[in-house]
C-alpha positions as a Python dict, from the first residue, in 0.01 Angstrom:
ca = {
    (1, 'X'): (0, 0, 0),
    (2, 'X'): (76, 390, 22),
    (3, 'X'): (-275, 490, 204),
    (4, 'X'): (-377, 843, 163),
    (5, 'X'): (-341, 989, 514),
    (6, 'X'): (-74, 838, 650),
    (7, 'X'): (289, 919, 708),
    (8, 'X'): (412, 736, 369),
    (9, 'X'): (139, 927, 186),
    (10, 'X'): (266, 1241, 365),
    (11, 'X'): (655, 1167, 296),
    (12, 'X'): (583, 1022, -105),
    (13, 'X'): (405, 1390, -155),
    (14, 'X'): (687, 1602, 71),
    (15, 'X'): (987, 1427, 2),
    (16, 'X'): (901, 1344, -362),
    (17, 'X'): (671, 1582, -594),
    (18, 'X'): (781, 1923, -481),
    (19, 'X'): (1157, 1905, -548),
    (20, 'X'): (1042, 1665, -915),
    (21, 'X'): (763, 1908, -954),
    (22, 'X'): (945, 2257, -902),
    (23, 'X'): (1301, 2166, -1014),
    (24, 'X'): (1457, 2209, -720),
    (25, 'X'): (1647, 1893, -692),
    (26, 'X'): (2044, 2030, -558),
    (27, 'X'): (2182, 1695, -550),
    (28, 'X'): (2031, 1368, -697),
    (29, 'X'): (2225, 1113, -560),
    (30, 'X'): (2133, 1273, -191),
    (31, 'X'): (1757, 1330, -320),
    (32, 'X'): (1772, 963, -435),
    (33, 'X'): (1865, 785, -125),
    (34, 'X'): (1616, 994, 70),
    (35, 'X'): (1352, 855, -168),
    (36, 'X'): (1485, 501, -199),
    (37, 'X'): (1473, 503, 182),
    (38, 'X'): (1081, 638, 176),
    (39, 'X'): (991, 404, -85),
    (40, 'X'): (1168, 88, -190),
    (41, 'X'): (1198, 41, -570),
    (42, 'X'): (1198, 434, -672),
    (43, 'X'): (1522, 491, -875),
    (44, 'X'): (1751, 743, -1005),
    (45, 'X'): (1533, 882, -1291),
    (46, 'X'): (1433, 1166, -1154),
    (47, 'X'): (1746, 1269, -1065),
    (48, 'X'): (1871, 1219, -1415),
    (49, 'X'): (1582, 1470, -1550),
    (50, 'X'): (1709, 1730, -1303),
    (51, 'X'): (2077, 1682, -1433),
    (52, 'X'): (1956, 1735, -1783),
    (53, 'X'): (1733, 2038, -1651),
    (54, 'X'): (1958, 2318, -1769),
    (55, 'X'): (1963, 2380, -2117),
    (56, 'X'): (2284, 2384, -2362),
    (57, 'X'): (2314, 2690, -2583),
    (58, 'X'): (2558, 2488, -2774),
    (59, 'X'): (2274, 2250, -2881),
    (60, 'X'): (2077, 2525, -3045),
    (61, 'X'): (2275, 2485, -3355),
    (62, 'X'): (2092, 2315, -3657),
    (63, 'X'): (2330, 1966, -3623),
    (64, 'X'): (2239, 1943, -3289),
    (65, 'X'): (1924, 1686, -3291),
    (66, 'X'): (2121, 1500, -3527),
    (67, 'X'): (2419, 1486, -3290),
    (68, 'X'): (2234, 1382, -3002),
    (69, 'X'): (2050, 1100, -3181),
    (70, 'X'): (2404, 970, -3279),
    (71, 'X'): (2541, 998, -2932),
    (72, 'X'): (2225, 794, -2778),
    (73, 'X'): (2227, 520, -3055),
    (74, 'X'): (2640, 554, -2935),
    (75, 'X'): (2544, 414, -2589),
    (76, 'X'): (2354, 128, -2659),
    (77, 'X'): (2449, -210, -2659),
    (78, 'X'): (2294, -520, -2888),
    (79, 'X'): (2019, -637, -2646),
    (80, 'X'): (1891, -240, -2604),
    (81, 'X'): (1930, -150, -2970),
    (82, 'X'): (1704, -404, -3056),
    (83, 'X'): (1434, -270, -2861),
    (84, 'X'): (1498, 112, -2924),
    (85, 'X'): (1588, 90, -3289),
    (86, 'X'): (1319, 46, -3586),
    (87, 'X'): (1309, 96, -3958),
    (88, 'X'): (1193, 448, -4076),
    (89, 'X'): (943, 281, -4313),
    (90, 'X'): (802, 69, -3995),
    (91, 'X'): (443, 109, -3924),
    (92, 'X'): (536, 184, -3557),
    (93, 'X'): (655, 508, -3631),
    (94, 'X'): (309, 669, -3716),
    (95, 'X'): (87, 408, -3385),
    (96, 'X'): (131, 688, -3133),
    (97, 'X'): (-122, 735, -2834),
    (98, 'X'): (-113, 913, -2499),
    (99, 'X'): (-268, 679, -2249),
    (100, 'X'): (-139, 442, -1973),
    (101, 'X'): (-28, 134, -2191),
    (102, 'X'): (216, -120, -2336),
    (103, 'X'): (439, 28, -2573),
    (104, 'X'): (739, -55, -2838),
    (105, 'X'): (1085, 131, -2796),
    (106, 'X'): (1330, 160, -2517),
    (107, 'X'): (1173, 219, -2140),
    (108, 'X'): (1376, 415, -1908),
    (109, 'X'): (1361, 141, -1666),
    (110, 'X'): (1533, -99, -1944),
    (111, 'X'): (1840, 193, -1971),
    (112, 'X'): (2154, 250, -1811),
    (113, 'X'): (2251, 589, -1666),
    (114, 'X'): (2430, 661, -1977),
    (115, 'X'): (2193, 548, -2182),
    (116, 'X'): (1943, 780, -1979),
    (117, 'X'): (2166, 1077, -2047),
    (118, 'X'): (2175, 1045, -2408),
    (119, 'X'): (1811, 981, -2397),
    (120, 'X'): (1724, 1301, -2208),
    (121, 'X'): (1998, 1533, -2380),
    (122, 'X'): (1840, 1406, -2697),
    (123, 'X'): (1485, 1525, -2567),
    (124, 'X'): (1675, 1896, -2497),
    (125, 'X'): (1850, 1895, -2822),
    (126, 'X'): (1453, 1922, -3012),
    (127, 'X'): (1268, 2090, -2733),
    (128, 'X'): (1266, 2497, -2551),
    (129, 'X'): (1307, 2527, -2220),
    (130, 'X'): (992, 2533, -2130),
    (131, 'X'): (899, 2249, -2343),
    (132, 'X'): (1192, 2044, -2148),
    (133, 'X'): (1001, 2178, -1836),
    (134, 'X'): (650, 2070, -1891),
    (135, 'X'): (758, 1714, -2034),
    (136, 'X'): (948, 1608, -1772),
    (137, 'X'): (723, 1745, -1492),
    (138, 'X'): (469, 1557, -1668),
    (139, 'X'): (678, 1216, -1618),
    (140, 'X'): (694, 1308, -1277),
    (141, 'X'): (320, 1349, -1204),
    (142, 'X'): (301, 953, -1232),
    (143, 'X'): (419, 982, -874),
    (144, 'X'): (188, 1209, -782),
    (145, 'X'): (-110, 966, -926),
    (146, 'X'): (73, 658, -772),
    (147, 'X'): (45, 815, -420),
    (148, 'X'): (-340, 958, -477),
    (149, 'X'): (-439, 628, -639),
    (150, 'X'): (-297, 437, -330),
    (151, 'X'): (-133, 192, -564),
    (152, 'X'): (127, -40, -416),
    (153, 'X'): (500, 10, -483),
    (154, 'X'): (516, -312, -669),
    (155, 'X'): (212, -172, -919),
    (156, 'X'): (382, 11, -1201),
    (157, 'X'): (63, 135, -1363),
    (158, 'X'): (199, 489, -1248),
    (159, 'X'): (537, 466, -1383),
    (160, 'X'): (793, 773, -1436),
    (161, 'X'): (990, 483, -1569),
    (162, 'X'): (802, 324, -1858),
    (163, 'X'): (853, 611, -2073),
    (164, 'X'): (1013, 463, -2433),
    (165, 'X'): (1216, 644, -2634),
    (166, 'X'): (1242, 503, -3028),
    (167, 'X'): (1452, 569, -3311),
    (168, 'X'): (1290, 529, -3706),
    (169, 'X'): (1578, 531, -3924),
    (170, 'X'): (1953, 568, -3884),
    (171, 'X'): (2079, 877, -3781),
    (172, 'X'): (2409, 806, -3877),
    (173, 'X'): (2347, 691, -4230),
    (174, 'X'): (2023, 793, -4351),
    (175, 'X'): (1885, 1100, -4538),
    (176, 'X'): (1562, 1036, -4311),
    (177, 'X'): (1518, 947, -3993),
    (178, 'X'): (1328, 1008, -3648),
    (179, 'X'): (1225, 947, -3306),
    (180, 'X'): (1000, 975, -3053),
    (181, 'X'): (889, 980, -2668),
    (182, 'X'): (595, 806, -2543),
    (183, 'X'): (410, 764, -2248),
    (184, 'X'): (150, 852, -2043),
    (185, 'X'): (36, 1215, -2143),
    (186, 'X'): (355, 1211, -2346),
    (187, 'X'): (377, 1132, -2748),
    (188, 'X'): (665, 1367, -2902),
    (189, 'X'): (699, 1222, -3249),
    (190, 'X'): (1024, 1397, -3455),
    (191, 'X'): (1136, 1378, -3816),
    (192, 'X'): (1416, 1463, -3979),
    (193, 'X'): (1549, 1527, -4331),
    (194, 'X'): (1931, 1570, -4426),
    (195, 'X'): (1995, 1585, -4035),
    (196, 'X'): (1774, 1835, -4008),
    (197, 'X'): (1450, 1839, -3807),
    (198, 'X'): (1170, 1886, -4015),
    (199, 'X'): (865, 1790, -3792),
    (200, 'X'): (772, 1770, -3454),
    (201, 'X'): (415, 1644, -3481),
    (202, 'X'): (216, 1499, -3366),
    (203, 'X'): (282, 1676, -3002),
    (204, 'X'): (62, 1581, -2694),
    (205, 'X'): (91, 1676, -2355),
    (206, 'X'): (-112, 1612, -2109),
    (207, 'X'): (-160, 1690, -1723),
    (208, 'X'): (-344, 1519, -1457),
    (209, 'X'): (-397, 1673, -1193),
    (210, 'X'): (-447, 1985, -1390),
    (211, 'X'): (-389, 2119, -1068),
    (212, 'X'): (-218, 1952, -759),
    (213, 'X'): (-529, 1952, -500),
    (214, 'X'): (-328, 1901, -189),
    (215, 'X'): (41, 1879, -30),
    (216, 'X'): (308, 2126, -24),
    (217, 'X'): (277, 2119, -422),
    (218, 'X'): (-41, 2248, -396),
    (219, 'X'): (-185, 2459, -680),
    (220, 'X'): (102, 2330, -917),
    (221, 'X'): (-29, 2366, -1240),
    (222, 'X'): (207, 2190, -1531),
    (223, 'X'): (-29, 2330, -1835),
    (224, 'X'): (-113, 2706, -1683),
    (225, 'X'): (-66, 2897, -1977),
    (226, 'X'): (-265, 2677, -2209),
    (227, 'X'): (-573, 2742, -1954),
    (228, 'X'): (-525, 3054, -1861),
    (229, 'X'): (-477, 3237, -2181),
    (230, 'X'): (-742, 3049, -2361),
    (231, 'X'): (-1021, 3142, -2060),
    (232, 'X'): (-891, 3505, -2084),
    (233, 'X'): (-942, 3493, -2456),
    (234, 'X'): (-1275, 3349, -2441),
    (235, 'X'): (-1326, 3665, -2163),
    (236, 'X'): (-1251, 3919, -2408),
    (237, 'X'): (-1530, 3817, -2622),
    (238, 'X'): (-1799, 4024, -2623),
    (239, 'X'): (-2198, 3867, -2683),
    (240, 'X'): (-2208, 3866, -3056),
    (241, 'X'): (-1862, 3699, -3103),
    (242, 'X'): (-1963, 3456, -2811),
    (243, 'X'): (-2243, 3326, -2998),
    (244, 'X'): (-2003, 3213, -3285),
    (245, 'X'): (-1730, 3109, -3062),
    (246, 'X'): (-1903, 2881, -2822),
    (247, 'X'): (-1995, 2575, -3049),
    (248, 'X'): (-2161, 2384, -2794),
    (249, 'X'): (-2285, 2439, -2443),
    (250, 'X'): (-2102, 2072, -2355),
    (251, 'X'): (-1745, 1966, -2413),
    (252, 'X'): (-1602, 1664, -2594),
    (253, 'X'): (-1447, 1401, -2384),
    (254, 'X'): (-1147, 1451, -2541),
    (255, 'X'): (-964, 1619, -2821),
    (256, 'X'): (-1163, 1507, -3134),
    (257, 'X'): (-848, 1400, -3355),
    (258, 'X'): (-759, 1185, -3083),
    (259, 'X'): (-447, 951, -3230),
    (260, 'X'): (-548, 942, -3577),
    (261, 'X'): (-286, 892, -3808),
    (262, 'X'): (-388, 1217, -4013),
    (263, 'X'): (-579, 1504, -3878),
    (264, 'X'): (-819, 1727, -4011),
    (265, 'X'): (-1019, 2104, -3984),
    (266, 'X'): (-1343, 2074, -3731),
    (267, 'X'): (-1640, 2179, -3796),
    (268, 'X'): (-1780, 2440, -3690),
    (269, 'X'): (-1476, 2626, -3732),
    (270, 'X'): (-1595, 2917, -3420),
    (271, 'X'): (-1477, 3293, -3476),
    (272, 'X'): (-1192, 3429, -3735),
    (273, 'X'): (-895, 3556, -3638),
    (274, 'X'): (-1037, 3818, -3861),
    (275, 'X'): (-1329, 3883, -3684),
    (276, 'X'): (-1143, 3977, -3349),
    (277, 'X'): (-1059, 4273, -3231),
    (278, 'X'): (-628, 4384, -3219),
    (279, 'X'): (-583, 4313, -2877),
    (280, 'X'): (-757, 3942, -2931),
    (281, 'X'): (-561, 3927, -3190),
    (282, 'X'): (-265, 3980, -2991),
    (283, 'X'): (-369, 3690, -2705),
    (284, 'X'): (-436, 3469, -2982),
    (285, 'X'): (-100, 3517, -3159),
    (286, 'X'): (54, 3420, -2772),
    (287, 'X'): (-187, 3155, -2752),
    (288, 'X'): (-77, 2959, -3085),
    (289, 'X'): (279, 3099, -2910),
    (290, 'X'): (237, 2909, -2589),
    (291, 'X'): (206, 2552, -2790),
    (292, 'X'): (480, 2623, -3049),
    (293, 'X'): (728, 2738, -2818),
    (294, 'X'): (758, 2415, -2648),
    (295, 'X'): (1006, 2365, -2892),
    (296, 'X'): (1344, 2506, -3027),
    (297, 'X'): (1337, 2832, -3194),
    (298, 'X'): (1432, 2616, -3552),
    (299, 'X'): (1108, 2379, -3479),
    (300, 'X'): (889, 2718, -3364),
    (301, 'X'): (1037, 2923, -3695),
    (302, 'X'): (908, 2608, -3901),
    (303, 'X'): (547, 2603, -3741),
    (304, 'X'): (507, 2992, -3756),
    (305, 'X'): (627, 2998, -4089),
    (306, 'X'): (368, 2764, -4207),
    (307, 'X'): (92, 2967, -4020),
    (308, 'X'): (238, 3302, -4158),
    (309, 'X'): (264, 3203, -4518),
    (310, 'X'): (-136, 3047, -4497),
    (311, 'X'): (-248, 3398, -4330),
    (312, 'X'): (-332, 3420, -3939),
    (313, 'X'): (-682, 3577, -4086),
    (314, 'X'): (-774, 3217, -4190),
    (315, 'X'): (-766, 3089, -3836),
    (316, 'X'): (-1053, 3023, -3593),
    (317, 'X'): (-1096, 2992, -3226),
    (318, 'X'): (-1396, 2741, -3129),
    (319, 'X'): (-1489, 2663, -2792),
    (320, 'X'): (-1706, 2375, -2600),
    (321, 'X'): (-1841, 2307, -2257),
    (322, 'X'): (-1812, 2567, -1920),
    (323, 'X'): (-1732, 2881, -1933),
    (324, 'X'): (-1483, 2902, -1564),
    (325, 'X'): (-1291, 2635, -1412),
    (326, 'X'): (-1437, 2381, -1275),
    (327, 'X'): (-1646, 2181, -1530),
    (328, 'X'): (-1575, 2010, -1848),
    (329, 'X'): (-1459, 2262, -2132),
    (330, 'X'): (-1256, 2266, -2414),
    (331, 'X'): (-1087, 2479, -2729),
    (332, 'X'): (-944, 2450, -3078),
    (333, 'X'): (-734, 2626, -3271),
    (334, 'X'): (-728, 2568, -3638),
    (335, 'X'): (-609, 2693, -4016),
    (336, 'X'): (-489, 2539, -4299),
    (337, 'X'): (-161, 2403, -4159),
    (338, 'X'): (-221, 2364, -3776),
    (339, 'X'): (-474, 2238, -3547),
    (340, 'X'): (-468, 2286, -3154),
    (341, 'X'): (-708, 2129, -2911),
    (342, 'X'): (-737, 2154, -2525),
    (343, 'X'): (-977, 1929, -2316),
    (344, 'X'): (-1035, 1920, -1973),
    (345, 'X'): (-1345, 1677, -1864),
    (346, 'X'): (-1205, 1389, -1672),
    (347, 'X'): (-1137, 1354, -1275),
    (348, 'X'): (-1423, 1641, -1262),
    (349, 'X'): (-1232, 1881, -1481),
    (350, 'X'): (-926, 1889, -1354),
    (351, 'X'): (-744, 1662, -1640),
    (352, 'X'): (-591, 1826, -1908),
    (353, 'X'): (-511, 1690, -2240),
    (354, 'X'): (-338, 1906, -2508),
    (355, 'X'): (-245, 1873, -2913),
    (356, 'X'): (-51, 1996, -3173),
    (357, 'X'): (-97, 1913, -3516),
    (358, 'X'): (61, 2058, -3837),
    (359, 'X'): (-231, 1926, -4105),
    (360, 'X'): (43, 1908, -4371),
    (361, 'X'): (296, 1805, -4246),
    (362, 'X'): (238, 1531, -3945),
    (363, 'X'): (531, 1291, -3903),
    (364, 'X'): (730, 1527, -4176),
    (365, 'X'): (489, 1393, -4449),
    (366, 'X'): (464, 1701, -4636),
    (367, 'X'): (822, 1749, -4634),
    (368, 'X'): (991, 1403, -4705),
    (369, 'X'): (752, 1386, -4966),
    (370, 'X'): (884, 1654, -5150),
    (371, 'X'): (1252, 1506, -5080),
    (372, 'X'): (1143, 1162, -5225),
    (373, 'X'): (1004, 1365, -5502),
    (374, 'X'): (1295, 1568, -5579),
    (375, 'X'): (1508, 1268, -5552),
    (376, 'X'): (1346, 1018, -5794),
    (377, 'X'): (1318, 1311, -6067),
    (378, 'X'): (1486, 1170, -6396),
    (379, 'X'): (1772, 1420, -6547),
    (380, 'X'): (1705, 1565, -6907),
    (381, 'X'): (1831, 1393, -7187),
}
């Protein structure tokens, strides 16, 4: 048992979470056997993430998702096929959720360390840098949870490891095809048309702690910008546009859509985009910004496309609960294509759950219908 206090406690949250945490890991096999020496059973994932930490401008390309999804399904043999691997049309594909729990696909733990490269290069091939960033950081706050929860090195509740990543469809030889990561905080669900990505929602990220309370990691913050810029927003208001924005003095206990299969607009829908002033406007704009960017320009271009072509006037800013850190509050973001919510109420606010949700085209629905469409249209006679 890793008590809170004591020198293991001290050496999980030294030697561990701040090089995981802050990407500062300069050697992995070194980091690795100082780990393996501090806690029995901890293996090589993290250093895997940190070898996969630096992006490749060569994967920016618009073949390179498909690529990578060719190179992992490449690297894996019978027994881990099985388990990765799953029809397009399977019912799997759209039963995604974001909490601690059993789950279908390919674990990391199950994976060999070529396997785990493929795995993580195809992760980089669909998301920025910073999305890459915040998604892996996220798998490493199970550590961080292990050691505050005093949980037992043999209890893999908190597990950096039981990520899964699953394939829908044959990249190889289908017109349609996707995949997804899934974990704890984690459900990155990607579709793909022709080889070509045409959906990266539903996207969840979450973070808990919101903020790292103690350690040399203190005051880490995975989710920052998603905070930060939607308190400063909600600053700028001034009484009369508070009165429309704040939709209720107490916040949800967690984003409303939760993991429905399809979401919808909230109401009430809280102030217009049109009803703000330029320079909220402007924060709002890098709001939206901070959630679409988690992904490669092609994905973002998509996403702001689809917001463009609607109109930014037609969406609204809503907001729930405390008005400053430190209590439960929460936001949304919504128009006719996109929904965003934030919620922070559990572990006394300082648990953050996050969603992005295009409400056309979820799991590429709106797309690959059109495809199917297209393709079953009989030629004149």
């Amino acid at each position: 048992m890793i008590k809170k206090g004591t020198p293991a406690f001290a050496t999980v949250i030294k030697t561990i979470i701040p090089p995981v945490v802050s990407g500062l890991w300069q050697s992995g096999k070194k980091q690795d056997q100082a780990v393996r020496k501090s806690i029995p059973g901890i293996t090589l994932l993290l250093a895997y993430i940190f070898c996969m930490s630096v992006p490749v401008q060569a994967q920016k390309h618009k073949d390179a998702v498909a690529q990578a999804a060719r190179q992992f399904v490449a690297v894996l043999d019978d027994a881990t096929r099985q388990r990765a691997c799953f029809a397009f049309t399977d019912a799997e594909r759209t039963n995604w959720h974001f909490v601690p729990m059993e789950r279908k696909g390919l674990p990391l733990n199950a994976m060999n360390p070529r396997q785990r490269a493929a795995a993580f290069k195809l992760l980089q091939a669909c998301m920025s840098k910073q999305g890459y960033q915040k998604a892996t950081e996220i798998i490493s706050l199970e550590l961080v949870l292990k050691a505050l929860e005093n949980r037992p090195d043999d209890d893999h509740y908190r597990d950096p490891e039981k990520y899964t990543f699953s394939l829908f469809g044959d990249p190889v030889k289908d017109q349609h095809w996707g995949w997804r990561l899934e974990g704890h905080h984690i459900s990155l669900n990607f579709s793909a048309a022709d080889n070509k990505l045409v959906s990266g929602t539903p996207a969840f990220l979450g973070s808990n702690p919101a903020i790292v309370g103690e350690g040399p990691s203190k005051g880490k913050e995975v989710l920052k910008q998603e905070a930060a810029m939607g308190f400063e927003l909600l600053r700028m208001m001034n009484e009369t546009q508070r009165q429309q924005v704040i939709i209720s003095t107490t916040a949800p206990a967690d984003i409303i859509s939760g993991n429905k299969r399809k979401a919808m607009l909230l109401d009430p829908p809280g102030l217009s985009y049109q009803e703000m002033t330029p320079a909220q406007q402007r924060l709002m704009r890098q709001l939206v910004a901070v959630y679409i960017d988690n992904y490669t320009k092609l994905m973002a271009d998509i996403l702001l496309k689809e917001i463009t072509t609607e109109g930014w006037d037609k969406l609204h800013f809503a907001w729930a609960g405390a008005t400053a850190w430190g209590k439960g509050h929460y936001y949304r973001i919504q128009g006719p294509t996109v929904l965003i919510e934030y919620d922070n109420t559990q572990n006394n606010a300082n648990h953050v759950h996050t969603v992005l949700r295009d409400l056309k085209n979820d799991f590429g629905d709106d797309v690959l219908q059109r495809h199917y469409e297209t393709a079953h249209v009989q030629p004149e006679r």
